[in-house]
PDB file of N, CA, C and O in Angstrom:
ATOM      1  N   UNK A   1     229.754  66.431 276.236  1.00  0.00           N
ATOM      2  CA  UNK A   1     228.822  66.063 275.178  1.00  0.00           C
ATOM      3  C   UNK A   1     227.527  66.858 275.354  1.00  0.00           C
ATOM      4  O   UNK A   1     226.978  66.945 276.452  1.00  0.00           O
ATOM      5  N   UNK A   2     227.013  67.486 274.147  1.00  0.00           N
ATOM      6  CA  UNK A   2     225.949  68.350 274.115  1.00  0.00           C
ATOM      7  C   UNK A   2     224.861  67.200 274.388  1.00  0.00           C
ATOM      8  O   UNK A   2     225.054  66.013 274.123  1.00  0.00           O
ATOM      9  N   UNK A   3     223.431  67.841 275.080  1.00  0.00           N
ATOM     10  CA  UNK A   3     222.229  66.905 274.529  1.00  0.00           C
ATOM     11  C   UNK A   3     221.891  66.912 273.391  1.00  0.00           C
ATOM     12  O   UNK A   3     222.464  67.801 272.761  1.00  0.00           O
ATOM     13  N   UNK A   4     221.028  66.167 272.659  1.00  0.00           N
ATOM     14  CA  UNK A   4     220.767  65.978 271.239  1.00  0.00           C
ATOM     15  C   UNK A   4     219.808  66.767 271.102  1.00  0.00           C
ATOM     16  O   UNK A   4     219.274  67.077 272.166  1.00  0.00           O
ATOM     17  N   UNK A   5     219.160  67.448 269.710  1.00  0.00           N
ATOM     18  CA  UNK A   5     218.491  68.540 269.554  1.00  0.00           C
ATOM     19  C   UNK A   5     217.079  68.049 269.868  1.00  0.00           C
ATOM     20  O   UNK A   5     216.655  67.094 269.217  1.00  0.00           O
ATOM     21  N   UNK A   6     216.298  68.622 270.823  1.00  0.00           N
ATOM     22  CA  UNK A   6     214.499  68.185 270.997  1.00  0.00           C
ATOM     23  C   UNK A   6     214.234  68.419 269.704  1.00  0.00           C
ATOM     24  O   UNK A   6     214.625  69.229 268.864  1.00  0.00           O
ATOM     25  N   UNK A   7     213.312  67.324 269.746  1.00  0.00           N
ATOM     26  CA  UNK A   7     212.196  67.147 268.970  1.00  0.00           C
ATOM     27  C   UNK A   7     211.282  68.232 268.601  1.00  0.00           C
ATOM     28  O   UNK A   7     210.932  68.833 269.617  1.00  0.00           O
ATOM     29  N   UNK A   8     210.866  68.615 267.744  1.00  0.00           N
ATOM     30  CA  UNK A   8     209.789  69.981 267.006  1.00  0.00           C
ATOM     31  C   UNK A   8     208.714  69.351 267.828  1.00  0.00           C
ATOM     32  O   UNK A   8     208.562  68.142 268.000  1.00  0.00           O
ATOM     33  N   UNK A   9     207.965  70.349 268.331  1.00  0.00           N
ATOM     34  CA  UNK A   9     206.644  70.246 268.875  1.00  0.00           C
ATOM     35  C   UNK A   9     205.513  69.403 267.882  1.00  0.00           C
ATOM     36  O   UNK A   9     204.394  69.164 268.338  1.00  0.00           O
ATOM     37  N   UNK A  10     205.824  69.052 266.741  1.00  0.00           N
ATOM     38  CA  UNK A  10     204.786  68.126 265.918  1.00  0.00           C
ATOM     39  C   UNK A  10     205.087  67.296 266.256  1.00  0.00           C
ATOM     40  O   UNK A  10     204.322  66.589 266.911  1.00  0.00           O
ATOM     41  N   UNK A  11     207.004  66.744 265.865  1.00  0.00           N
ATOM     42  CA  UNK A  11     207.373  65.516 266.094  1.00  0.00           C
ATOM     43  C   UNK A  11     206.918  64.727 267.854  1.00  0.00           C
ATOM     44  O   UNK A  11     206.533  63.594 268.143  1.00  0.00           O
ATOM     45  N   UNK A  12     207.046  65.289 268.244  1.00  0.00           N
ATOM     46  CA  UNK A  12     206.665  65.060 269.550  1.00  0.00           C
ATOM     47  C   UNK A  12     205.311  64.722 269.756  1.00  0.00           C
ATOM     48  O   UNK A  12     205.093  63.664 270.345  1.00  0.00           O
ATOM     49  N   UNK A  13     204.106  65.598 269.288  1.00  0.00           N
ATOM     50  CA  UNK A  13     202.616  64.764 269.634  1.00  0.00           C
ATOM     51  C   UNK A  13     202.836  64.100 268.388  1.00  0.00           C
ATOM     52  O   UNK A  13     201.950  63.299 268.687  1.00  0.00           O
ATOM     53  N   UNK A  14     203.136  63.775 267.480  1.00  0.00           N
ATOM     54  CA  UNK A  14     202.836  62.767 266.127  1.00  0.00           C
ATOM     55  C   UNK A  14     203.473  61.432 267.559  1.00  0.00           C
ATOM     56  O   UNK A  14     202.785  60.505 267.984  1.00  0.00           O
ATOM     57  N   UNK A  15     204.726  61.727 267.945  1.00  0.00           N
ATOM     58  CA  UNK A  15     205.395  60.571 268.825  1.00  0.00           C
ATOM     59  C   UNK A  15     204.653  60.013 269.767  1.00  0.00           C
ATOM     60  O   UNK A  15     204.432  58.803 269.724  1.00  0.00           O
ATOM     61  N   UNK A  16     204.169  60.775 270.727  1.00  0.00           N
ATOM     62  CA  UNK A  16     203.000  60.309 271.725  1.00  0.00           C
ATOM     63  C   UNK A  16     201.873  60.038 271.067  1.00  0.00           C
ATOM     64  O   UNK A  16     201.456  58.904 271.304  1.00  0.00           O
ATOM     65  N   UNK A  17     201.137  60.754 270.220  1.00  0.00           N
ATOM     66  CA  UNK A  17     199.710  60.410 269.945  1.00  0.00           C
ATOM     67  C   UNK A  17     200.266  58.899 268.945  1.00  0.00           C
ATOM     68  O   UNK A  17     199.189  58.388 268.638  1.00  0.00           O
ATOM     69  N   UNK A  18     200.750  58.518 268.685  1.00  0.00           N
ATOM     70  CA  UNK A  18     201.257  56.743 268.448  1.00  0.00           C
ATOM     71  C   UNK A  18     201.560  55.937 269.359  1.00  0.00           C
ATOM     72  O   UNK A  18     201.268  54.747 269.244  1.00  0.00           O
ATOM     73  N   UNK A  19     202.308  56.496 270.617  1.00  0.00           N
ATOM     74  CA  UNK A  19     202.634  56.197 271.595  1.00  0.00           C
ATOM     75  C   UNK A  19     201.635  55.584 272.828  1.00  0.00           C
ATOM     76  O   UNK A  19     201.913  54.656 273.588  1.00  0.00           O
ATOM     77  N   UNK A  20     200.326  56.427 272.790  1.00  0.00           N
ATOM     78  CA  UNK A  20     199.195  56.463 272.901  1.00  0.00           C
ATOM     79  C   UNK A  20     198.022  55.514 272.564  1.00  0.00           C
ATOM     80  O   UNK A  20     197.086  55.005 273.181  1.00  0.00           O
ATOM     81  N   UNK A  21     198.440  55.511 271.465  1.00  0.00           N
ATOM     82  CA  UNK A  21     197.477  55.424 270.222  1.00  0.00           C
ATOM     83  C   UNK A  21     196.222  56.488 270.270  1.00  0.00           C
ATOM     84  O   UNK A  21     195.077  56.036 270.260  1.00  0.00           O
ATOM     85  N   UNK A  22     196.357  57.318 270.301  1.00  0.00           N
ATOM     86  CA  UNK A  22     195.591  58.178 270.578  1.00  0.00           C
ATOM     87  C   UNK A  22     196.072  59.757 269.699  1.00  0.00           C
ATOM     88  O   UNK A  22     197.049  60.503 269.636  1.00  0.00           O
ATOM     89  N   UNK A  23     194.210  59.612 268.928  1.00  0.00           N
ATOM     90  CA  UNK A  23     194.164  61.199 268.687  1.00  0.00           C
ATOM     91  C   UNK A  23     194.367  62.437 268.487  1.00  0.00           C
ATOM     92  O   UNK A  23     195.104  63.159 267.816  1.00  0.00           O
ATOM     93  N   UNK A  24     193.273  62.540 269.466  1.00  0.00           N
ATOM     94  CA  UNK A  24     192.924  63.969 270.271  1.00  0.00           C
ATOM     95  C   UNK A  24     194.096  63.720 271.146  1.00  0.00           C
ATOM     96  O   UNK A  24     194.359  62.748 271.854  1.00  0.00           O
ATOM     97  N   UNK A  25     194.956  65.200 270.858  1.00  0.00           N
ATOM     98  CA  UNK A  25     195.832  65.612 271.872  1.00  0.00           C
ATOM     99  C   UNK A  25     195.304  66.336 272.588  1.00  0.00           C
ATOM    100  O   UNK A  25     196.184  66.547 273.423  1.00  0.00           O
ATOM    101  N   UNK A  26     194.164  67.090 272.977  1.00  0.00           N
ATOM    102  CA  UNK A  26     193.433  67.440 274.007  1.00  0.00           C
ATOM    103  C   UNK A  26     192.349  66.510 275.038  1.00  0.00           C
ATOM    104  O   UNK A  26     191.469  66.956 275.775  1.00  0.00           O
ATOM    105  N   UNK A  27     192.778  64.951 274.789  1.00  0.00           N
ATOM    106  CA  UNK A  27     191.903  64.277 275.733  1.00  0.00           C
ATOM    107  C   UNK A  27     192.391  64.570 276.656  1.00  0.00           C
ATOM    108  O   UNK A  27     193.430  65.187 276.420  1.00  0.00           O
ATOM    109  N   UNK A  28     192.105  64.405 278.083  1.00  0.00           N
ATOM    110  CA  UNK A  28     192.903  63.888 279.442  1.00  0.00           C
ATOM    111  C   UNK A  28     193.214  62.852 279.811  1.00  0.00           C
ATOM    112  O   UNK A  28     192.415  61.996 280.190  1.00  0.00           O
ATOM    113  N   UNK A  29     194.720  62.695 279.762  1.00  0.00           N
ATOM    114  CA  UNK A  29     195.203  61.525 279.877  1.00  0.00           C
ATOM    115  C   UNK A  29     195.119  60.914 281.439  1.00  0.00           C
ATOM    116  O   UNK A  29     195.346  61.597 282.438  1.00  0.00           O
ATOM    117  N   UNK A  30     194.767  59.561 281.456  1.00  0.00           N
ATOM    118  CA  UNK A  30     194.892  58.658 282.608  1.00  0.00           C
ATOM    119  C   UNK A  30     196.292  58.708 283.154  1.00  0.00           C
ATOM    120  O   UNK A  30     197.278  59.278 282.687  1.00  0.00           O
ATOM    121  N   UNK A  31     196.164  57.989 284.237  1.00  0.00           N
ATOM    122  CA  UNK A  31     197.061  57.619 285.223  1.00  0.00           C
ATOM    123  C   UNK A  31     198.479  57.009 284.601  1.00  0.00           C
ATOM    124  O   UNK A  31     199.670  57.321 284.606  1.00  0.00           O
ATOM    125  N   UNK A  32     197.823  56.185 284.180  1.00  0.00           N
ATOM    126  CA  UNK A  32     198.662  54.959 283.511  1.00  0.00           C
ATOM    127  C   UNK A  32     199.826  55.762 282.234  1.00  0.00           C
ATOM    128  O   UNK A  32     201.050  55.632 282.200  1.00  0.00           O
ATOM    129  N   UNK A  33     198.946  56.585 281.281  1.00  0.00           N
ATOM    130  CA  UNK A  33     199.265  57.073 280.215  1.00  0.00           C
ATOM    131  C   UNK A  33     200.556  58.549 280.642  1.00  0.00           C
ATOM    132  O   UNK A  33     201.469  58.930 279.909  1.00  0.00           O
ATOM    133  N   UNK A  34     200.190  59.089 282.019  1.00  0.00           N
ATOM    134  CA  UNK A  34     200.757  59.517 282.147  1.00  0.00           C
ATOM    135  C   UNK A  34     202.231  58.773 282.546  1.00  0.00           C
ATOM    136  O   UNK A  34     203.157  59.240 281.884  1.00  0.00           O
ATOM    137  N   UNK A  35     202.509  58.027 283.212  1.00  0.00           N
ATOM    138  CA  UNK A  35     203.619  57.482 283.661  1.00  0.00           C
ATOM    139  C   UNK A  35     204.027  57.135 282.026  1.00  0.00           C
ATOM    140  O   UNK A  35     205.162  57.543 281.782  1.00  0.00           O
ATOM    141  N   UNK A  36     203.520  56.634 281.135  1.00  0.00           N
ATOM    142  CA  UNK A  36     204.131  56.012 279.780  1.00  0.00           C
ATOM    143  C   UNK A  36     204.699  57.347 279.521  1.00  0.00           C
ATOM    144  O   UNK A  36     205.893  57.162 279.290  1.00  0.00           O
ATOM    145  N   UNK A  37     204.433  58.552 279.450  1.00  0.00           N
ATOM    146  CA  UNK A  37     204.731  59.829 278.439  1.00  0.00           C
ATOM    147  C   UNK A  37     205.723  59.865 279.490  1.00  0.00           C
ATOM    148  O   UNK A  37     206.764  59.863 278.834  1.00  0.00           O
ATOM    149  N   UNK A  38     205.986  59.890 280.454  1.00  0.00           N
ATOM    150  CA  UNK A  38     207.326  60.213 281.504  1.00  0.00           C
ATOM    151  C   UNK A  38     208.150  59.513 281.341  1.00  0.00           C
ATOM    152  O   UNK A  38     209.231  60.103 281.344  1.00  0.00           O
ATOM    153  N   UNK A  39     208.273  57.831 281.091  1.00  0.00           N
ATOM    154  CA  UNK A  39     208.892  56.954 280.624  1.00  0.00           C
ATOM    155  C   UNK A  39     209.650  57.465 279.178  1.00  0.00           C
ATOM    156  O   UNK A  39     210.873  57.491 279.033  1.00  0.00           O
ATOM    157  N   UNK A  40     208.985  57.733 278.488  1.00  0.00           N
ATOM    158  CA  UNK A  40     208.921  58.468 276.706  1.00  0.00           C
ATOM    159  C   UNK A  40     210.084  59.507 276.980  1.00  0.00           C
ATOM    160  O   UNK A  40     211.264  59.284 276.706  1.00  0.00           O
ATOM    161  N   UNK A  41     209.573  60.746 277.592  1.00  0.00           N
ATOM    162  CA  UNK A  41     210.418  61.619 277.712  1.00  0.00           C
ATOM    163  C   UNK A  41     211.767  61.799 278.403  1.00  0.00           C
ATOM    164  O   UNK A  41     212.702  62.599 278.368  1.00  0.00           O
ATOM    165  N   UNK A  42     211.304  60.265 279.289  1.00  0.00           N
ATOM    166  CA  UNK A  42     213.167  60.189 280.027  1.00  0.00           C
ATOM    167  C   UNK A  42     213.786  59.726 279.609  1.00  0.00           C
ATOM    168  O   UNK A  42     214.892  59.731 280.148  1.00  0.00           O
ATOM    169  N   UNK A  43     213.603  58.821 278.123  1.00  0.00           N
ATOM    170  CA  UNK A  43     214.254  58.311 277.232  1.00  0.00           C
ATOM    171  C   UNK A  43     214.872  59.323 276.174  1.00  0.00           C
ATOM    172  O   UNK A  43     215.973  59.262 275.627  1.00  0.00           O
ATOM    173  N   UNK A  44     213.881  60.258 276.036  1.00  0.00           N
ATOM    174  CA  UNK A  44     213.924  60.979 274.372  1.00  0.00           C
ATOM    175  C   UNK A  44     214.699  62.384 275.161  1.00  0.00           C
ATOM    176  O   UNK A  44     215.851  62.573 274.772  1.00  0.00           O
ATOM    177  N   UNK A  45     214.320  63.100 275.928  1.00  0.00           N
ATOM    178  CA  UNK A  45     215.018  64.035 276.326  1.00  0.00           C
ATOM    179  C   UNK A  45     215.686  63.461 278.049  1.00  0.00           C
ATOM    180  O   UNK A  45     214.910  63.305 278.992  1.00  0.00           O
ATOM    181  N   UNK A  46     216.204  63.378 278.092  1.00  0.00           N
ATOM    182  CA  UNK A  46     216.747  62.774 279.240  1.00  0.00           C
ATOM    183  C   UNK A  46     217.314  63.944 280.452  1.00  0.00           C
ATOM    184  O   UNK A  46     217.321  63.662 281.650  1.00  0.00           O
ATOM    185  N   UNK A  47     217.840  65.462 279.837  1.00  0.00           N
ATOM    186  CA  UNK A  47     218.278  66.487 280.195  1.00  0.00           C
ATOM    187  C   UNK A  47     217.401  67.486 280.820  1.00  0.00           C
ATOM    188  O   UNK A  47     217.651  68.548 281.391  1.00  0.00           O
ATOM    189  N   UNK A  48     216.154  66.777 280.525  1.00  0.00           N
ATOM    190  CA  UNK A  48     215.042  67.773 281.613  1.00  0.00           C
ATOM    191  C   UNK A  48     214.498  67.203 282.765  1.00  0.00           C
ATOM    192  O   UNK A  48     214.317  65.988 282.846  1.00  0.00           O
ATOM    193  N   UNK A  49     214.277  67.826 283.482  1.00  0.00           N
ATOM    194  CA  UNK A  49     213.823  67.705 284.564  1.00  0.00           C
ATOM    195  C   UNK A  49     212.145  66.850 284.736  1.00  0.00           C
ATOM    196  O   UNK A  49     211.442  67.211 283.792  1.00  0.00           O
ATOM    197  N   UNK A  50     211.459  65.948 285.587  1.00  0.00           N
ATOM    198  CA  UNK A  50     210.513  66.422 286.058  1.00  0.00           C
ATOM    199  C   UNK A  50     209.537  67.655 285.688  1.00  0.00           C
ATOM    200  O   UNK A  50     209.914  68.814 285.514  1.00  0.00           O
ATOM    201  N   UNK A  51     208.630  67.331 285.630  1.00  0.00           N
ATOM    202  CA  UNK A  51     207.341  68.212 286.168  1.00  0.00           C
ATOM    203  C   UNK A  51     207.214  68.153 287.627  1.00  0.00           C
ATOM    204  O   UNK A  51     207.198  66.993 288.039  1.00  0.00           O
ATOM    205  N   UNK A  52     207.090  69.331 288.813  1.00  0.00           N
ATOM    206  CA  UNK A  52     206.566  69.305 289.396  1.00  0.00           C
ATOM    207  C   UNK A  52     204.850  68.630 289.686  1.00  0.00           C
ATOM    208  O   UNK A  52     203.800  68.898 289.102  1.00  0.00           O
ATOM    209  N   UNK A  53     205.161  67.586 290.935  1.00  0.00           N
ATOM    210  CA  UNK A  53     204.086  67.086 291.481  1.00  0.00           C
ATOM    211  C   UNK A  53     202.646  67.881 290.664  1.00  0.00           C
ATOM    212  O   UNK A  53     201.883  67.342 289.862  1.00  0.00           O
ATOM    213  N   UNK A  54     202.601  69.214 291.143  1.00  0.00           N
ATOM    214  CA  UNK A  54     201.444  70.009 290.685  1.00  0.00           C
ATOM    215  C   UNK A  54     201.228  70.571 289.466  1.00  0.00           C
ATOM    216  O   UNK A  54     200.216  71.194 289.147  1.00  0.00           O
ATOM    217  N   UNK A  55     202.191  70.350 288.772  1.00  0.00           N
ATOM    218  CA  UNK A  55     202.567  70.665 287.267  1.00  0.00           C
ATOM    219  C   UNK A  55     202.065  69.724 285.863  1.00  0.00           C
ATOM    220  O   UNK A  55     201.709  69.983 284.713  1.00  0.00           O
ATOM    221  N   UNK A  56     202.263  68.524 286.676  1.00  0.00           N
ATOM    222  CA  UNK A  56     202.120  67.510 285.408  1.00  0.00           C
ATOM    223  C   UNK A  56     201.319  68.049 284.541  1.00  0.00           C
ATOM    224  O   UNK A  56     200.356  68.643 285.026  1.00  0.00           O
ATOM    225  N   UNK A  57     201.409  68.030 283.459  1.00  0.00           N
ATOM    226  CA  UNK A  57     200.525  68.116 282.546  1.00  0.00           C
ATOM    227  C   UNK A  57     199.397  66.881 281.880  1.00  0.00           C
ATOM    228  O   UNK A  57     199.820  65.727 281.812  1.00  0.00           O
ATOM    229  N   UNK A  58     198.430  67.091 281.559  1.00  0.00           N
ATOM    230  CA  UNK A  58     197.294  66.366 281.811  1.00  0.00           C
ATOM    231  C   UNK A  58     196.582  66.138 280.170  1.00  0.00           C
ATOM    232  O   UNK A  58     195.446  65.742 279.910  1.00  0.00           O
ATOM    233  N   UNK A  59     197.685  66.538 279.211  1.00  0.00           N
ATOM    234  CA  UNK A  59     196.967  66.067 278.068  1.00  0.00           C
ATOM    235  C   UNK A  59     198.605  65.768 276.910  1.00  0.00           C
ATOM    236  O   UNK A  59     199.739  66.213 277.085  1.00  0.00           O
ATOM    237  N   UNK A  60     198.197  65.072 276.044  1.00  0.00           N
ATOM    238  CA  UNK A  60     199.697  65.099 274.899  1.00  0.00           C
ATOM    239  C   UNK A  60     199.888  66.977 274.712  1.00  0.00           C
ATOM    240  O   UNK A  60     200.988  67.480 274.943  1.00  0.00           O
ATOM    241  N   UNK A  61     198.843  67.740 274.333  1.00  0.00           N
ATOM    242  CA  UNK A  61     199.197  69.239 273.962  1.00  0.00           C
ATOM    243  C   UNK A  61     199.791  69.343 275.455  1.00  0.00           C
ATOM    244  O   UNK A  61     201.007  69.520 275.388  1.00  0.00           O
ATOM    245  N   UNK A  62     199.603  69.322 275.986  1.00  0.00           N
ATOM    246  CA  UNK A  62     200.271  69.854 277.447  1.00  0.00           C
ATOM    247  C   UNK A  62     201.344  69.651 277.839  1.00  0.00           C
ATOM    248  O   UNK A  62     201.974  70.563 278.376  1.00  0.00           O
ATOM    249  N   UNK A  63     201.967  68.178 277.663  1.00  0.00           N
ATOM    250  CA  UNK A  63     203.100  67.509 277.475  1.00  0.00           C
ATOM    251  C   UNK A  63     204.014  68.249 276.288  1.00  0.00           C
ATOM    252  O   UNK A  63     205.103  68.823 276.323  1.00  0.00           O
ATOM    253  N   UNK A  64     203.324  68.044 275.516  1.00  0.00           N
ATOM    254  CA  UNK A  64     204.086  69.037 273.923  1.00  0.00           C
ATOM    255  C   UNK A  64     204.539  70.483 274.526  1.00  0.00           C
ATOM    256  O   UNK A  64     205.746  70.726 274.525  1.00  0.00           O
ATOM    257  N   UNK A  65     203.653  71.433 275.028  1.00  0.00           N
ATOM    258  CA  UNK A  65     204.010  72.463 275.168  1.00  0.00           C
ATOM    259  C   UNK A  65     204.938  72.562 276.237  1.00  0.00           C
ATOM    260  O   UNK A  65     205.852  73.353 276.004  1.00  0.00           O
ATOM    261  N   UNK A  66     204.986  71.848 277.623  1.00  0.00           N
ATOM    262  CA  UNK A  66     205.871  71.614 278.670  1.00  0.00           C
ATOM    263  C   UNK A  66     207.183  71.148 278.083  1.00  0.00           C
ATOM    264  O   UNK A  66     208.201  71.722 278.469  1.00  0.00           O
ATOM    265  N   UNK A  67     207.260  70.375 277.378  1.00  0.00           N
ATOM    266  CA  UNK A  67     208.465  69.956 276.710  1.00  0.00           C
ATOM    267  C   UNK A  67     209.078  70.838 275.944  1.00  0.00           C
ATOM    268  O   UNK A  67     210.280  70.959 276.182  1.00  0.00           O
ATOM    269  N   UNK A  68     208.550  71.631 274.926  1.00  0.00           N
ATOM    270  CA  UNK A  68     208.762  72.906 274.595  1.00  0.00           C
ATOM    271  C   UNK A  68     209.560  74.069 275.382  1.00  0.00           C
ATOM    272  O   UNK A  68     210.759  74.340 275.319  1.00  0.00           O
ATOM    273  N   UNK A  69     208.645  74.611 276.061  1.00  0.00           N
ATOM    274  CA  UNK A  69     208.570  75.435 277.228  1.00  0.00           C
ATOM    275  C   UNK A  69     210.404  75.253 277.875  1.00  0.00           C
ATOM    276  O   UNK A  69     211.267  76.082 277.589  1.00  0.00           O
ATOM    277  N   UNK A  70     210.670  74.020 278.748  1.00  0.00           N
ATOM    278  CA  UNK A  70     211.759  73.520 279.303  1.00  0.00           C
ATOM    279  C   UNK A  70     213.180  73.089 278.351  1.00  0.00           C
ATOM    280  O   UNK A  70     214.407  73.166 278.410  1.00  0.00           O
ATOM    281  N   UNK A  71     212.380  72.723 277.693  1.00  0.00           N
ATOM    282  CA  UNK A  71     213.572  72.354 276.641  1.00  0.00           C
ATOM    283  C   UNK A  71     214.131  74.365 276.002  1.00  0.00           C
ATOM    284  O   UNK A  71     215.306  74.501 275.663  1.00  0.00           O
ATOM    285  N   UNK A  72     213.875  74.707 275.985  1.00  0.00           N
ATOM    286  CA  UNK A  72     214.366  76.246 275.358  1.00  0.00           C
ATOM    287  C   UNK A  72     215.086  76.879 276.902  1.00  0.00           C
ATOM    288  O   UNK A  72     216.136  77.521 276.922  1.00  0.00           O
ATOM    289  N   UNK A  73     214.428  76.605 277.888  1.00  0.00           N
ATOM    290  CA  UNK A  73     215.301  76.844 279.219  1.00  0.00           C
ATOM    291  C   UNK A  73     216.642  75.922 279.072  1.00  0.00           C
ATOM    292  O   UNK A  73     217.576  76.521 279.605  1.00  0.00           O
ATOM    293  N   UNK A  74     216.883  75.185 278.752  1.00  0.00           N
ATOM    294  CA  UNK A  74     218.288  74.179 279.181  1.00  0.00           C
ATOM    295  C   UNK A  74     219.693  74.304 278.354  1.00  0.00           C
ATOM    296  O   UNK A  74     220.656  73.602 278.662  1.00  0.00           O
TER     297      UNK A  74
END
């Protein structure tokens, strides 16, 4: 069974910035907010990996583009 097709980089911050409730996809996201978007994405794409420890990304655009980014690798 194939994975299901990712989400377009809009659909994705329109998804988090609700998810959120939040904005600005360039705030910096908290602690907390980050674990929710990891939760999010192990649901919605399940076939990617982690961010490296030093990697995480630190805003919804960042998340968007990382998700991007990995998802075209897989």
């Amino acid at each position: 069974m194939t994975p299901p097709e990712p989400p377009s980089p809009g659909s994705l911050r329109d998804s988090l910035s609700r998810l959120l409730q939040e904005e600005d996809p360039h705030r910096p996201l908290d602690s907390l907010e980050v674990v929710v978007v990891r939760g999010f994405l192990t649901q919605r794409l399940s076939h990617l990996a982690s961010p490296a420890q030093g990697d995480v990304p630190k805003t919804i655009e960042g998340w968007v583009t990382w998700a991007e980014r990995h998802s075209a690798d897989s």
